[in-house]
N, CA, C and O atoms as CSV, one atom per row, in Angstrom:
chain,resi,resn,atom,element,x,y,z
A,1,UNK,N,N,17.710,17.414,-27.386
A,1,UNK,CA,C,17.822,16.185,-26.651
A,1,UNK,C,C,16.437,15.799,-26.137
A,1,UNK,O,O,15.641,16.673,-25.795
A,2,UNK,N,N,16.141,14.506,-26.080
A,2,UNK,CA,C,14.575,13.908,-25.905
A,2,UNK,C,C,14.352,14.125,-24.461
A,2,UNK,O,O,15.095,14.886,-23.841
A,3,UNK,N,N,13.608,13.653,-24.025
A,3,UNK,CA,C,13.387,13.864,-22.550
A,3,UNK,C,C,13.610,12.588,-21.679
A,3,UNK,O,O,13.738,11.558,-22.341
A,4,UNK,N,N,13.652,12.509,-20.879
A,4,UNK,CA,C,13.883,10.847,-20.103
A,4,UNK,C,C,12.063,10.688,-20.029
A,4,UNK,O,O,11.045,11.365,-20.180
A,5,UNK,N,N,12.650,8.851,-19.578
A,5,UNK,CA,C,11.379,8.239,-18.966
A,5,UNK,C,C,10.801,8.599,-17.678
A,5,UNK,O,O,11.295,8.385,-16.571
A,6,UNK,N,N,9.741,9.149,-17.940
A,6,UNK,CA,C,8.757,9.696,-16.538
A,6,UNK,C,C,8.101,8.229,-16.248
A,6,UNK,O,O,7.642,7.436,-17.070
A,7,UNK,N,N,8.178,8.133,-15.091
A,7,UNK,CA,C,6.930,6.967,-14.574
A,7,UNK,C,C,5.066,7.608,-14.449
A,7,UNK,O,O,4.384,8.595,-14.169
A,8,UNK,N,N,5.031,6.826,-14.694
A,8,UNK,CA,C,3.354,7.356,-14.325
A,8,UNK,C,C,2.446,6.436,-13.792
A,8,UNK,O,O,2.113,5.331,-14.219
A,9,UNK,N,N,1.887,7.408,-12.218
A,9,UNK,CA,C,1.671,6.109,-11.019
A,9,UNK,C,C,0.310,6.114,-11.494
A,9,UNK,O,O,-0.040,6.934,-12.342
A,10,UNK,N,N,-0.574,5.166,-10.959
A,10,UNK,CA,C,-1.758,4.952,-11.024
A,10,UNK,C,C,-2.876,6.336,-10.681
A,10,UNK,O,O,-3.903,6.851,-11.123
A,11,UNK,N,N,-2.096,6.459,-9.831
A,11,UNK,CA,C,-3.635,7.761,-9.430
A,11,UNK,C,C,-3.190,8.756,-10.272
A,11,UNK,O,O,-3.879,9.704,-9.895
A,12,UNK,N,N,-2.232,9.321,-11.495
A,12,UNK,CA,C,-2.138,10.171,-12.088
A,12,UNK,C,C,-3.176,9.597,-13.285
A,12,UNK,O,O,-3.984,10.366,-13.806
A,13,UNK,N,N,-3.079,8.065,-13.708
A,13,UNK,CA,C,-3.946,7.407,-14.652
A,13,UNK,C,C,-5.727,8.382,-14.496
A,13,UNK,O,O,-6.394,9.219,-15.105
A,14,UNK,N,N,-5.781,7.441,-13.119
A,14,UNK,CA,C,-6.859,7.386,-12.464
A,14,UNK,C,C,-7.522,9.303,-12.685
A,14,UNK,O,O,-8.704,9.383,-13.019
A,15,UNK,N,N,-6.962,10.280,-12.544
A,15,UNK,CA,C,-7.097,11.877,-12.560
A,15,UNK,C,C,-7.452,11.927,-14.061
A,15,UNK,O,O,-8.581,12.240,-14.440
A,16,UNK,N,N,-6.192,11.526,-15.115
A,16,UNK,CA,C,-6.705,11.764,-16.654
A,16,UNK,C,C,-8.279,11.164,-16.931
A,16,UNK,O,O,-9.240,11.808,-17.352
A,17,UNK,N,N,-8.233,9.842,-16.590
A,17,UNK,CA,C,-9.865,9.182,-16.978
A,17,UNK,C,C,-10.651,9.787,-16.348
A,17,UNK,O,O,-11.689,9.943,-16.991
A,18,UNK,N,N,-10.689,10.494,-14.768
A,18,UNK,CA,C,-11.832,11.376,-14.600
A,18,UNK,C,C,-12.178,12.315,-14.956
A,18,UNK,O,O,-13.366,12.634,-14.924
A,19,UNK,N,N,-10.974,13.269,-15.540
A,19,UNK,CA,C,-10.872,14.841,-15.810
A,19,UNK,C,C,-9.605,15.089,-16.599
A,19,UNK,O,O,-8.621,15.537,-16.009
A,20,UNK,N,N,-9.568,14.847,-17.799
A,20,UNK,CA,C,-8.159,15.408,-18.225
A,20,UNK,C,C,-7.822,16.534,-17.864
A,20,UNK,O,O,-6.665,16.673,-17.467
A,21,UNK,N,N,-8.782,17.759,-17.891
A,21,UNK,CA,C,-8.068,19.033,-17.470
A,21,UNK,C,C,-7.577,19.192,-15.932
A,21,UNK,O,O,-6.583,19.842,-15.606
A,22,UNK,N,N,-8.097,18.767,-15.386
A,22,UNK,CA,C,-7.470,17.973,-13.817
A,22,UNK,C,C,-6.459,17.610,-14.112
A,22,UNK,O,O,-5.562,18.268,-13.584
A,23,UNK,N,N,-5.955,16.404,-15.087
A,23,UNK,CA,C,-4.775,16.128,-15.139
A,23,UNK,C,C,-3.653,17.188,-15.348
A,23,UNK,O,O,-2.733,17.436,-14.569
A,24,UNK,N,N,-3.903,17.743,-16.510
A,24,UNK,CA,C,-3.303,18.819,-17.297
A,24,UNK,C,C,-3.165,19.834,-16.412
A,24,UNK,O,O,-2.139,20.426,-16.749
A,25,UNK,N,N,-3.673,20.392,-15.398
A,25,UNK,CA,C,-3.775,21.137,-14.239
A,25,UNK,C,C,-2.585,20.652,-12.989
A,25,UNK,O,O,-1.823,21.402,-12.379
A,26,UNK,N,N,-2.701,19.416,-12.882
A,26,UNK,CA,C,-1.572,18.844,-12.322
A,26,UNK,C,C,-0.287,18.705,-12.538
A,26,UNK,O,O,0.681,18.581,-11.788
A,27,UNK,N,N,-0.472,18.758,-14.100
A,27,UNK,CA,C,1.476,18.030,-14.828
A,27,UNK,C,C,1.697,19.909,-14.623
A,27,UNK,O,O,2.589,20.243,-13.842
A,28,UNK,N,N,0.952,20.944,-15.265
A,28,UNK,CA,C,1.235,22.182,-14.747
A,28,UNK,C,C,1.565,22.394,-13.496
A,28,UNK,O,O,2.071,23.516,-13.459
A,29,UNK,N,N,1.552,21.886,-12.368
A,29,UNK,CA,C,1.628,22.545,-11.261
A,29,UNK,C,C,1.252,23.392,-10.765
A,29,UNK,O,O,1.932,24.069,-9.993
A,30,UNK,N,N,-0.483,23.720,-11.181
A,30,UNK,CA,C,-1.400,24.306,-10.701
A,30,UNK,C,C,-2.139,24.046,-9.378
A,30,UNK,O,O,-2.910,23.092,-9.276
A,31,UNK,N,N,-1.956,24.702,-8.596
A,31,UNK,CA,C,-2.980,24.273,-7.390
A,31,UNK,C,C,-4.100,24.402,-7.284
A,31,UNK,O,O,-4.611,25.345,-7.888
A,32,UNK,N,N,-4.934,23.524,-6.487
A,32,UNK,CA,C,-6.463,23.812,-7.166
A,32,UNK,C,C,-6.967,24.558,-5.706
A,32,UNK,O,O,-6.635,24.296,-4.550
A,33,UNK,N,N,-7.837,25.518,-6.199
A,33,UNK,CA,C,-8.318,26.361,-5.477
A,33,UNK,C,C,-9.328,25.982,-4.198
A,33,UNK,O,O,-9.635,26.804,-3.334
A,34,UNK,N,N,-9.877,24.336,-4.232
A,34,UNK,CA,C,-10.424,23.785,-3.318
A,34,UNK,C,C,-9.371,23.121,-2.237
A,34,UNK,O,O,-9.404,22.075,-1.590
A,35,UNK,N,N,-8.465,24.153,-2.328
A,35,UNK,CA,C,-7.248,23.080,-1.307
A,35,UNK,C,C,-8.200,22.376,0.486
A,35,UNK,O,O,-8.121,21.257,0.993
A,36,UNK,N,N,-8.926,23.518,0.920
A,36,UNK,CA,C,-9.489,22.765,1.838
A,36,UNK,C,C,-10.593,22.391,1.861
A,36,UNK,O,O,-11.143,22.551,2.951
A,37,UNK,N,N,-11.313,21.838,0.918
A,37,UNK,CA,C,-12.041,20.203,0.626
A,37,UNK,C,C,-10.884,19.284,0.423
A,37,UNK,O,O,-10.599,18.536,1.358
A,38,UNK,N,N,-10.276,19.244,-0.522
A,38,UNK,CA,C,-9.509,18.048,-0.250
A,38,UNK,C,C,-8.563,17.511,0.588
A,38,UNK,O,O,-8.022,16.406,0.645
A,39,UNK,N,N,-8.486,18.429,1.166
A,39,UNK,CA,C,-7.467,18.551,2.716
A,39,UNK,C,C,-8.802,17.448,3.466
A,39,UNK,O,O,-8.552,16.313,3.871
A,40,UNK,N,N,-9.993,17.998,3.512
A,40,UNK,CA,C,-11.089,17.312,4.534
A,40,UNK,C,C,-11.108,16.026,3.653
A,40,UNK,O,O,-11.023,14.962,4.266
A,41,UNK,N,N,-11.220,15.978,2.146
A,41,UNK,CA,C,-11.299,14.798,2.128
A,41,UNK,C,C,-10.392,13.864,2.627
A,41,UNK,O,O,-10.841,12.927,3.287
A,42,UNK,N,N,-9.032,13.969,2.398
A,42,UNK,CA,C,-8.377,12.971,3.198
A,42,UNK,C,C,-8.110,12.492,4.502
A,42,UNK,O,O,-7.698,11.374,4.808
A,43,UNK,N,N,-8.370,13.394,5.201
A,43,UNK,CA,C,-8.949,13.542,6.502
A,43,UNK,C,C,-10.049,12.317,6.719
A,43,UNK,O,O,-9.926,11.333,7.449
A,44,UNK,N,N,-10.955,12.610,6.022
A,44,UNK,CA,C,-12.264,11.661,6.050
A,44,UNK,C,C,-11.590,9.841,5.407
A,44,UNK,O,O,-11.704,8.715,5.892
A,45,UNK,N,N,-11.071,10.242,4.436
A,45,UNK,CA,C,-10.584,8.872,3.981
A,45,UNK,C,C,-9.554,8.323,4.969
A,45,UNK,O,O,-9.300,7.157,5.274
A,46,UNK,N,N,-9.022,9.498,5.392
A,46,UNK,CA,C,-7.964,8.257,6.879
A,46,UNK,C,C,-8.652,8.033,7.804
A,46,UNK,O,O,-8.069,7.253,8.557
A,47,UNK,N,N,-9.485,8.273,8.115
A,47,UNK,CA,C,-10.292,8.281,9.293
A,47,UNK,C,C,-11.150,6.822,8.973
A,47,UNK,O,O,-10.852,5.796,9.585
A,48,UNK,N,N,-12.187,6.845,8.003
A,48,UNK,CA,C,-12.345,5.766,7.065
A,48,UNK,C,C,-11.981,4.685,7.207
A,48,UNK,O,O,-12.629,3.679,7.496
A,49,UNK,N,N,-10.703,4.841,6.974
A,49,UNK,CA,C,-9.262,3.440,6.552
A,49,UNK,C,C,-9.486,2.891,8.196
A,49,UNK,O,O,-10.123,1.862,8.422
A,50,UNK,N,N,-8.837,3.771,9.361
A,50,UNK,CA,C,-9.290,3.371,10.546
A,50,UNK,C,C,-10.372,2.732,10.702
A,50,UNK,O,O,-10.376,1.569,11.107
A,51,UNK,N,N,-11.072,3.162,10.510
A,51,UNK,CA,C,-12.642,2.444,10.983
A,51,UNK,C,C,-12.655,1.089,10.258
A,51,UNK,O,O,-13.304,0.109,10.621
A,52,UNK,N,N,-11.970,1.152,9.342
A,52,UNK,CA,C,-12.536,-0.290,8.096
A,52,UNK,C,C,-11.400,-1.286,8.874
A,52,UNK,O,O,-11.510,-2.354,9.476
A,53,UNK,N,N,-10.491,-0.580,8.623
A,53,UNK,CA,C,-9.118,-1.683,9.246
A,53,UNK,C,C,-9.724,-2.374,10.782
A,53,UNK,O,O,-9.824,-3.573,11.042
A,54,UNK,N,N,-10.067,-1.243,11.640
A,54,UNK,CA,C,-10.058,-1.833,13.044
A,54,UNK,C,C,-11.696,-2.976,12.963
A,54,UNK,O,O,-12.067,-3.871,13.722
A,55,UNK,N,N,-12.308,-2.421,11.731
A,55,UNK,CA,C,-13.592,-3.758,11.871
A,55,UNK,C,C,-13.053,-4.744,11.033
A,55,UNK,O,O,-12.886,-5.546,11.951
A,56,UNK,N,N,-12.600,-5.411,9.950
A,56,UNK,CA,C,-11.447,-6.527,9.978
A,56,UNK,C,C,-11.106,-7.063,10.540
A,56,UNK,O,O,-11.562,-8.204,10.472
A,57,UNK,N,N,-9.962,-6.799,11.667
A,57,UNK,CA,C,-9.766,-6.976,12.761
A,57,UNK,C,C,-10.667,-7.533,13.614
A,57,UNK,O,O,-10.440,-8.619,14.148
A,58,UNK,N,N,-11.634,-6.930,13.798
A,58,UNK,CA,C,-12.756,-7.360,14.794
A,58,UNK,C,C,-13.588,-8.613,14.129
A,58,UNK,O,O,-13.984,-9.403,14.986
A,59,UNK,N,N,-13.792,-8.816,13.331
A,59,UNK,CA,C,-14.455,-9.840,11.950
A,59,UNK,C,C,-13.668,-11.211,12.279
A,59,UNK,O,O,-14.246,-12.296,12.328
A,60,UNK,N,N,-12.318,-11.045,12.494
A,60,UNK,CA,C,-11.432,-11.924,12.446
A,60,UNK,C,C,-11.427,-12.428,13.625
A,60,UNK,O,O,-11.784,-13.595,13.787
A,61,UNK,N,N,-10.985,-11.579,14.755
A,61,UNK,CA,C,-11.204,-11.896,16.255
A,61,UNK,C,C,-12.830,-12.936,16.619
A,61,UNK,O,O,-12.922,-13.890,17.391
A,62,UNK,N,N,-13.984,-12.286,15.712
A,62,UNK,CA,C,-14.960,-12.922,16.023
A,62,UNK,C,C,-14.573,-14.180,15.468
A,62,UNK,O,O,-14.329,-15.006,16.347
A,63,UNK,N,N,-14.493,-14.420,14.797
A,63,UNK,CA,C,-13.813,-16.161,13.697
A,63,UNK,C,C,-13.437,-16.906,14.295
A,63,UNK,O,O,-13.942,-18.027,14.233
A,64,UNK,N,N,-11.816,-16.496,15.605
A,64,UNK,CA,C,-11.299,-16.841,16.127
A,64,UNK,C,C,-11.968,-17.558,17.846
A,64,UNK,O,O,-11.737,-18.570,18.508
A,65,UNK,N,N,-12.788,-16.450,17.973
A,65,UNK,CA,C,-13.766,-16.968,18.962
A,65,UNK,C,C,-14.779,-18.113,18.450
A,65,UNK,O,O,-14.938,-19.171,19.059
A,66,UNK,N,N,-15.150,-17.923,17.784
A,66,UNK,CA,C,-16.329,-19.149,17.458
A,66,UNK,C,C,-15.487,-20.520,17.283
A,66,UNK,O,O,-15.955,-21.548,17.774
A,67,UNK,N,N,-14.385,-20.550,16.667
A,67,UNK,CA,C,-13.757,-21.650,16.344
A,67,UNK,C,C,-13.111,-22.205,18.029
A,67,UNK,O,O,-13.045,-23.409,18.273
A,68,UNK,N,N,-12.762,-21.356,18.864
A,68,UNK,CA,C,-12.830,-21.623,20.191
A,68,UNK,C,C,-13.803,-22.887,20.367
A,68,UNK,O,O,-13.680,-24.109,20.274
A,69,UNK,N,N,-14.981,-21.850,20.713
A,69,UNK,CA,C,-16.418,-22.036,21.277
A,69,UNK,C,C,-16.668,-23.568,20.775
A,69,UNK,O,O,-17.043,-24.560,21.399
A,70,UNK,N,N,-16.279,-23.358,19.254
A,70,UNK,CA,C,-16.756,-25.365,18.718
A,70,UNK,C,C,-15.448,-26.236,19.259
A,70,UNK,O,O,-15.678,-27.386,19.633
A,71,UNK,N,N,-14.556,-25.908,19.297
A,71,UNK,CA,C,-13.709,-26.807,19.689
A,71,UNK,C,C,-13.940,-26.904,21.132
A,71,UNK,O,O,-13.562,-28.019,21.493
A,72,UNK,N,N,-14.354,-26.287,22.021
A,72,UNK,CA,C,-14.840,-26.188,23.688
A,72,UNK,C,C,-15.866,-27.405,23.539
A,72,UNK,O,O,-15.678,-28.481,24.107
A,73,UNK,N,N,-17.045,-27.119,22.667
A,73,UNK,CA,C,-18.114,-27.757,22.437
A,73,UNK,C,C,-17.563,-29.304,21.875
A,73,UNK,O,O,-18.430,-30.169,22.004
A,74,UNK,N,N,-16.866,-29.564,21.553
A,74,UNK,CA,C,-16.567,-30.796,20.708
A,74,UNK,C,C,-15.919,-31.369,22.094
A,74,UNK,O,O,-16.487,-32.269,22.713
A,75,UNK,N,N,-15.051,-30.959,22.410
A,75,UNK,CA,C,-14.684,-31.799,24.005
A,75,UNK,C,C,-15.356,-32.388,24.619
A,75,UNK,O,O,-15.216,-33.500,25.128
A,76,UNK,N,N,-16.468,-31.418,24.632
A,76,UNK,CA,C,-17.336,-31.105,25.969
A,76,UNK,C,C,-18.265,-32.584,25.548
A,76,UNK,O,O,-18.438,-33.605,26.212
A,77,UNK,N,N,-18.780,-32.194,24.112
A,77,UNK,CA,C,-19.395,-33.553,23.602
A,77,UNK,C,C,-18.643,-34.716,23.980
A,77,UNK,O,O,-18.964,-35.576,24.800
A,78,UNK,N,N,-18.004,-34.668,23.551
A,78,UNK,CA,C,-16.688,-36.000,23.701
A,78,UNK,C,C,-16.806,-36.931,24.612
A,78,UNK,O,O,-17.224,-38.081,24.747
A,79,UNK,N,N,-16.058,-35.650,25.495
A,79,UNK,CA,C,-15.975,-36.160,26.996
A,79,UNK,C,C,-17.436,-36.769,27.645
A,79,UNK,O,O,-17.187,-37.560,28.555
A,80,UNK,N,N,-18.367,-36.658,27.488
A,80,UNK,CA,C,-19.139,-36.594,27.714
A,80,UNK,C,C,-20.101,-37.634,27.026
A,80,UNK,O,O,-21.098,-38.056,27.613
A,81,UNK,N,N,-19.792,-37.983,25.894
A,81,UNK,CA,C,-20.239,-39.475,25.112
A,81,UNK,C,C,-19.378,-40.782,25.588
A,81,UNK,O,O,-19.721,-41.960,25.692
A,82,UNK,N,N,-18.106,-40.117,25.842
A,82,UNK,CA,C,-17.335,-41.282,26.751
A,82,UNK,C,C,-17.707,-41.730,28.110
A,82,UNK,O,O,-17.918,-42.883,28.485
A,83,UNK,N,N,-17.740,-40.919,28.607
A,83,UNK,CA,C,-18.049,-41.070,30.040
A,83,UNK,C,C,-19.308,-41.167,30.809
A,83,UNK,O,O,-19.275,-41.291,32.033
């Protein structure tokens, strides 16, 4: 009897094009002997993600302020060419 359809996610793609034997190491269910580097790496990459996400955030907030600041300024003109 054939086997069923396996899905295959991107980062398994992503493992064959860097290293097939990496891959092949994986579909085995081999553990790789650097378990804590890559433990730190993800560590570092969430940590990362934080930092990137919360400056976004902050990028945006600044946007939001300036567009304030000109619309304050445009009144201010306004009012002020009128009167």
């Amino acid at each position: 009897m054939g086997r069923g359809k396996r899905t295959i996610r991107a980062s398994e793609i992503g493992t064959f094009l860097y290293c097939q034997r990496a891959w092949w190491y994986q579909r085995q269910k081999v553990k790789p002997m650097n378990q804590d580097e890559l433990e730190d790496g993800s560590e570092f990459h969430g940590e990362h993600w934080l930092r990137a996400s919360s400056a976004g955030g902050l990028s945006t907030a600044a946007w939001i302020l300036l567009l304030i600041a000109l619309v304050i300024l445009g009144i201010h003109f306004g009012l002020k060419a009128a009167g």
